[in-house]
KERO-957810 format. One line per field, with one value per residue (C-alpha): x, y, z; residue in three letters. Coordinates in steps of 0.05 Angstrom, whole numbers, padded with zeros to 5 digits. Layout:
// residues N
X: c(X ...)
Y: c(Y ...)
Z: c(Z ...)
residuo: c(Ala ...)
This chain:
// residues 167
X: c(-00962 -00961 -00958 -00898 -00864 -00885 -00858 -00793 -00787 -00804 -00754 -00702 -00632 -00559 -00521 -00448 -00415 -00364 -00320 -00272 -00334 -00356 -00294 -00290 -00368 -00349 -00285 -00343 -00396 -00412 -00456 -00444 -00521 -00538 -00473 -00492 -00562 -00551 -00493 -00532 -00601 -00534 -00521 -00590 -00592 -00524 -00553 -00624 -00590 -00538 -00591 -00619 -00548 -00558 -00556 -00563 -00603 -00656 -00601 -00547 -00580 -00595 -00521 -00499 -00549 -00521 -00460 -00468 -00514 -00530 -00554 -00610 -00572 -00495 -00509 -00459 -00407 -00362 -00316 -00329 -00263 -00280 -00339 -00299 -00271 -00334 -00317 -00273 -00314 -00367 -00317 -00293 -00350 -00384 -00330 -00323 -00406 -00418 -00459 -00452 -00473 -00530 -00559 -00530 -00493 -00422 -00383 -00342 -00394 -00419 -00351 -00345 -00409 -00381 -00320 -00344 -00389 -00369 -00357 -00420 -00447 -00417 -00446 -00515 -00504 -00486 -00545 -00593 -00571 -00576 -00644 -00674 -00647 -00685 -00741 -00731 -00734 -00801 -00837 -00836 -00834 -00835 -00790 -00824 -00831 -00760 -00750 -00808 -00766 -00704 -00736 -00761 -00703 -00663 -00622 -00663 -00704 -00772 -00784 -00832 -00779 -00746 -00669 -00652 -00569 -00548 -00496)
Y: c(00843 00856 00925 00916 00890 00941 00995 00963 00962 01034 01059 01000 01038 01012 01033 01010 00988 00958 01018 00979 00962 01028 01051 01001 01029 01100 01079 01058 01117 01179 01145 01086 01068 01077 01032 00978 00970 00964 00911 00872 00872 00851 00799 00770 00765 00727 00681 00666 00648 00602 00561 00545 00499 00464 00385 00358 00303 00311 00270 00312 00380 00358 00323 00404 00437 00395 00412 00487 00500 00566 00607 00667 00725 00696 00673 00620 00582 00602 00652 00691 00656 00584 00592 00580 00514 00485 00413 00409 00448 00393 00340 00350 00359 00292 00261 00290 00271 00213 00253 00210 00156 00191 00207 00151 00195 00180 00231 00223 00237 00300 00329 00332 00367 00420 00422 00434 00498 00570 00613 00646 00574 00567 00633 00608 00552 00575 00632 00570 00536 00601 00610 00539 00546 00612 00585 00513 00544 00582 00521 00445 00414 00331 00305 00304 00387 00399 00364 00415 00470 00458 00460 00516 00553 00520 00471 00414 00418 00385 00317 00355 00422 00418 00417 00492 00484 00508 00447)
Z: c(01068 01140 01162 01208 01162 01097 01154 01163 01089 01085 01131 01120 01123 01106 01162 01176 01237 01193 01179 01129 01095 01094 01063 01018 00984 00992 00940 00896 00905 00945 00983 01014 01029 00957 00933 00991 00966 00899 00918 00953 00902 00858 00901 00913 00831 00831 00885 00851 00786 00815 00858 00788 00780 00846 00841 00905 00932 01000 01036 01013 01027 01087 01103 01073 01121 01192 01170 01159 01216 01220 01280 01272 01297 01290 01207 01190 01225 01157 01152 01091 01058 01082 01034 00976 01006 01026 01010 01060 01117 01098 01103 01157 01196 01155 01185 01255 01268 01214 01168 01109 01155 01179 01113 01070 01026 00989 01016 00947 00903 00949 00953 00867 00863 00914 00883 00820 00844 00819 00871 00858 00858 00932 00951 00941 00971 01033 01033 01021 01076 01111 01094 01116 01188 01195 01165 01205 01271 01255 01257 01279 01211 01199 01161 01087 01107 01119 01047 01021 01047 01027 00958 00959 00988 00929 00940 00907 00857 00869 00819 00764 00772 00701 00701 00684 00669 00607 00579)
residuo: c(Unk Unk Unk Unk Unk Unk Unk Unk Unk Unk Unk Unk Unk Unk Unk Unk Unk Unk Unk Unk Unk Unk Unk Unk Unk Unk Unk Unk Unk Unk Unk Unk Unk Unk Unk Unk Unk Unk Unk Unk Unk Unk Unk Unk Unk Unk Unk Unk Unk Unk Unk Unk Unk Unk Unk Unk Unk Unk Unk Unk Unk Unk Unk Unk Unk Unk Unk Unk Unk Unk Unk Unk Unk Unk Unk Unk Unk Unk Unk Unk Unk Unk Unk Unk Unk Unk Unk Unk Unk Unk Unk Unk Unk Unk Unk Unk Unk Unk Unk Unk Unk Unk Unk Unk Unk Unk Unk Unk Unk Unk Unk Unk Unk Unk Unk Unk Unk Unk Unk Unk Unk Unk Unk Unk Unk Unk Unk Unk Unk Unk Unk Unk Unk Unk Unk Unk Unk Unk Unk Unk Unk Unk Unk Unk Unk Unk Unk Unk Unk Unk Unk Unk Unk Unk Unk Unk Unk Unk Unk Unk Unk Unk Unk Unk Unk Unk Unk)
């Protein structure tokens, strides 16, 4: 590991410039660091499980990704409750740039799978595709890359990954 990074982890500290948010731990625990940190480890675990579910084609992670494009710093263009109507934040932006066009997927078939996700489901989605634009933009990858990575930040499964869902 490198050391810059093993002494950010050392010192890493919760702090709030959220106040609501910092209420809204301290109703949960005395301290609203300790509360955060577990939350979030929770949260992590609720989003590695649910990438296991994911379904989706290259073309359609892809299709997902232009649609929810993601800057570094600013994190999604979702508001935290557009996240749990996805399908139509895709849709409409599918159909505002021609994404289905683009990467030749039925915009029908895309929008069952996402509205057939669990909100937890939805959650990883959306911290997938949050995850390949950070990782995108830290290197020029071709084409057949970008399809590597958005395996391995979950949301495909590579051809020889067994299917995980429980039916």
């Amino acid at each position: 590991m490198d050391m810059a990074v093993a002494s950010n982890l050392k010192n890493d500290r919760i702090g709030f410039r959220d106040l609501a948010l910092k209420e809204e731990c301290l109703k949960r625990s005395a301290s609203s660091g300790v509360y955060a940190k577990r939350s979030l480890r929770r949260y992590m675990l609720l989003v590695q499980r649910n990438r296991e579910q994911f379904d989706f084609s290259v073309s359609e992670a892809r299709l997902l990704a232009d649609a929810i494009e993601c800057e570094p710093v600013e994190g999604a263009k979702l508001e935290d409750a557009s996240i749990f109507v996805l399908w139509a934040t895709v849709a409409l932006e599918s159909e505002l740039h021609g994404l289905g066009s683009k990467w030749k997927v039925d915009m029908r078939v895309l929008e069952g799978k996402l509205r057939g996700l669990k909100d937890g489901e939805l959650l990883a989605v959306v911290d997938a595709i949050e995850q390949f634009w950070l990782l995108s933009r830290q290197h020029d990858y071709t084409d057949s890359e970008l399809g590597k990575l958005l395996n391995k930040v979950g949301l495909v499964r590579s051809e020889s990954e067994p299917d995980k869902r429980n039916y």
